[in-house]
C-alpha positions, 0 to 999 in steps of 0.5 A: 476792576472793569465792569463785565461788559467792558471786557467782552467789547474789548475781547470782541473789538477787531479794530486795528490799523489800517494799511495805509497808517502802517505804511505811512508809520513805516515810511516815517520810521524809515526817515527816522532811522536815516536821519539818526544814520546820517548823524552817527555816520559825520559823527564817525568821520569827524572824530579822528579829526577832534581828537587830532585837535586834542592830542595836539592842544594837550601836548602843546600845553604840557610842553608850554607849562614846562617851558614856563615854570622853568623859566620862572625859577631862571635868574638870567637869560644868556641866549635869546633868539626866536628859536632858542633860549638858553638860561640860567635856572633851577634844577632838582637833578644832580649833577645837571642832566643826570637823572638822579633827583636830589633828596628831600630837603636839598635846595634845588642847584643852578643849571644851564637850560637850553630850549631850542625849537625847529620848525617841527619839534622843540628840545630841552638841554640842561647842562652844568653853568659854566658849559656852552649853550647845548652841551649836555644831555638833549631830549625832543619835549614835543614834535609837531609844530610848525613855526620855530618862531618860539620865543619873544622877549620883554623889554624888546632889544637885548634878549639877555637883559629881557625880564619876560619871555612869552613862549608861542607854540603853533600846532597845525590844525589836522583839518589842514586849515592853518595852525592852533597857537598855544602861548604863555609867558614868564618872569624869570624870578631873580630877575630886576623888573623896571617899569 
């Protein structure tokens, strides 16, 4: 508890600001308040532009880990080109390119996989083996690349004898300044691997 007298000085004392430190806090407060503005106001215009990025980054990779995982399951490579590869893989629909999934427990039957890549968009057609390369049932995987120059094959020389393909999408930047390149690779799984 105060003593008495502290508290007729604190009731009695008039003391305040005076105007020149009111308006100086203002002014301050003003700076403030137009630097925390001009944060929000990049951080508003800039972010429709990071999200592009991560739309297109999310994509690509979905598209990518697609591509790849099935290409491990491939057992041979028919077609090589930069744009396009078309191979022999496993599928869990029956017959190829239906949309009826196999049963539990059923193993999973070869397919002819065709990826092709425009300079804009990448496709996926899985037919039954013994078709021709991209007959059977085609879907667009992904639009928005920029380069049809897709797929790379190791050893280099014959694509059709390659053990390893590396998969290169590049997404364009939505700031305008060049491209995003998203890659990976894989080993077909039955393939015989020299070194």
């Amino acid at each position: 508890m105060r003593p008495p007298g502290v508290m007729r000085r604190l009731r009695e004392d008039e003391g305040g600001v005076t105007l020149v430190e009111l308006l100086v806090g203002a002014a301050m407060g003003i700076v403030l308040m137009g630097a925390v503005a001009t944060l929000v106001v990049s951080a508003l215009k800039f972010q429709p532009q990071i999200t592009g990025k991560a739309e297109n980054v999310s994509g690509a990779r979905w598209v990518l880990e697609r591509m790849t995982r099935e290409l491990r399951s491939g057992e041979r490579i028919e077609v090589g080109e930069p744009s396009k590869v078309v191979f022999i893989g496993y599928s869990r629909r029956s017959p190829c390119g239906s949309t009826t999934v196999l049963p539990e427990g059923t193993p999973s039957i070869p397919c002819k996989i065709t990826y092709s890549c425009t300079t804009t968009a990448c496709s996926r057609t899985e037919s039954p083996p013994a078709s021709a390369a991209g007959a059977g049932t085609t879907q667009i995987l992904y639009s928005g690349i920029n380069s049809n120059q897709v797929f790379t094959y190791q050893p280099a020389g014959d694509p059709t004898k390659a053990t390893y393909v590396k998969v290169k999408l590049r997404v364009p930047d939505p700031k305008g300044s060049g491209s995003l390149t998203i890659s990976d690779g894989a080993s077909l799984r039955n393939a015989t691997l020299s070194f």
